[in-house]
N, C-alpha and C positions, 0 to 999 in steps of 0.2 A: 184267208181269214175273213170272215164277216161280221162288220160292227154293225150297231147303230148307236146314232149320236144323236143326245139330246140334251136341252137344256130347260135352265127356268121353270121347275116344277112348280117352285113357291108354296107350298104345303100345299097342294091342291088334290085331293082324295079321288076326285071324281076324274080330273084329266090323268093323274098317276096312274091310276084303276085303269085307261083307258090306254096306256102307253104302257102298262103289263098285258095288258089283251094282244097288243098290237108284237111285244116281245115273242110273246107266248109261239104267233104267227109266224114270227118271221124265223123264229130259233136262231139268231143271232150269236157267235163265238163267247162276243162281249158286247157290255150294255156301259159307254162311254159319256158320263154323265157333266156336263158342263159347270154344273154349278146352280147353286141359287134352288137349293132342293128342300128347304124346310119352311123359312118365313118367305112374308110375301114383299118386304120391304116399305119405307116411310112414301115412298112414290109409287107404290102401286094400289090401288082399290084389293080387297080383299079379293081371291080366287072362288071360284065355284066350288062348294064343298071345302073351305078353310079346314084343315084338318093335320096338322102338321104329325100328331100319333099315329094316323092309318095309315100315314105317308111313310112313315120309318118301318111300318108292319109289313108292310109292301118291299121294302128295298132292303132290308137287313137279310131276309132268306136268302136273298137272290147276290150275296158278298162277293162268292168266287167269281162270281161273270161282273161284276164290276170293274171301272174303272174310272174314277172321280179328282173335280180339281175344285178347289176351293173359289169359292162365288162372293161378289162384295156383302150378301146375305147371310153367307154361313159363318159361324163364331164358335168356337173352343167348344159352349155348352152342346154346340149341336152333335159334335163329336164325339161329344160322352155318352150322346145314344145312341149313333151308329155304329155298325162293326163291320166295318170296314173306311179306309183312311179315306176326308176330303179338306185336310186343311195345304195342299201342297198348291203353291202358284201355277204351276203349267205339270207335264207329264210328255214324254215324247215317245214314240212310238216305231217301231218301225215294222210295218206290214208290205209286202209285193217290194219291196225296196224300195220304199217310198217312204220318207220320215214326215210322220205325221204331231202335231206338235197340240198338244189338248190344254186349252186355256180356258178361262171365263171373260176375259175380256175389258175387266177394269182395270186389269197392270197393265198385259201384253192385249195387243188388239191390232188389225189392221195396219192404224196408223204409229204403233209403236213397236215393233215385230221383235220377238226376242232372238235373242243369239240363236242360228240355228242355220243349216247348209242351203246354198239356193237349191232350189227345185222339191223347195219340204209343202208341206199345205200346213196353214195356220187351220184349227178348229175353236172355234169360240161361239160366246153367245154372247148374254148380259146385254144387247141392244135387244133382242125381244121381235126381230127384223132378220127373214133370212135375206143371205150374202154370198154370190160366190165372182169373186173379182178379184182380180192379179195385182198384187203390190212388188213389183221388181220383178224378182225370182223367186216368186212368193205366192202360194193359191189360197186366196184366204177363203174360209167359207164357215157359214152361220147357219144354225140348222132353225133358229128363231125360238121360241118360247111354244113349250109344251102347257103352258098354262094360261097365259097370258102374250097372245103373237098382237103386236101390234103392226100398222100401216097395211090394216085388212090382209096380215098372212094367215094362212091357218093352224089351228093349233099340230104341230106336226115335229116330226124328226127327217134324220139323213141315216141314209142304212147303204153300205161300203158294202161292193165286193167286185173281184177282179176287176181291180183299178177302176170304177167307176162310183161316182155317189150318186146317191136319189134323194129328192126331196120326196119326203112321203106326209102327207095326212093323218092322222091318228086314225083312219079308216080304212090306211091301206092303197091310196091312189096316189100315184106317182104324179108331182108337178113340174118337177123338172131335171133333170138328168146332166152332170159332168164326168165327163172318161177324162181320162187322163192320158 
């Protein structure tokens, strides 16, 4: 199976736009969404192209390849305009036999790991900062903000397949690569 994983959209039309492009390319199984997909939140400066409507017009087509967890940004109203569910804490997964555990990062994170089997991988965002570092028996990893990457990442995702992940660019260029 082949995902890719993103997060931190924060209404942003022009990098959303930009991470459908990049979908389109990669024809990914499923498009595993972290979170943080409509506003931009009270600590972030607005996004490039603030647009929180073209952002739903964009991702409501695309339901069945979804796969989403609720972001300390998303709230009850935002679910009344999307169709398909993201008010769920975490989502677990299992792909290649490998349980994969899809968080946003303000509950579970890193340094607070949820209940789940050693040798699973944590997936989260909500730092805005890609991640990928061993906690126990634990592969945590960050795919960073699709709209807002801060500590000079780029605005990018992670795209899974035969047990390995890629950091990818919203252009397409690989930064960095874990196999499993």
């Amino acid at each position: 199976m082949k995902l890719m994983i993103a997060s931190d959209l924060h209404g942003s039309a022009a990098y959303t736009h930009r991470l459908m492009a990049a979908f389109s390319q990669e024809m990914p199984d499923k498009l595993v969404l972290l979170g943080d997909l409509l506003y931009h939140g009270p600590r972030n400066d607005l996004p490039l192209e603030y647009d929180p409507k073209a952002v739903i017009a964009m991702l409501n087509p695309l339901k069945e390849q979804l796969l989403c967890v609720r972001g300390n940004c998303d709230a009850e109203v935002d679910q009344m305009v999307l169709d398909f569910p993201i008010m769920a804490d975490y989502a677990m997964l299992s792909v290649d036999d490998v349980i994969l555990c899809a968080t946003h990062g303000h509950v579970y994170s890193p340094d607070h790991l949820p209940p789940m089997a050693a040798g699973g991988v944590l997936l989260s965002g909500h730092t805005h900062v890609p991640l990928c570092e061993k906690q126990g028996n634990t592969l945590c990893l960050n795919p960073g903000s699709v709209s807002i990457p801060k500590n000079d990442s780029p605005h990018g995702y992670i795209l899974y397949e035969n047990r390995t992940f890629r950091w990818k660019t919203l252009e397409g260029e690989t930064w960095q690569t874990h196999s499993l």
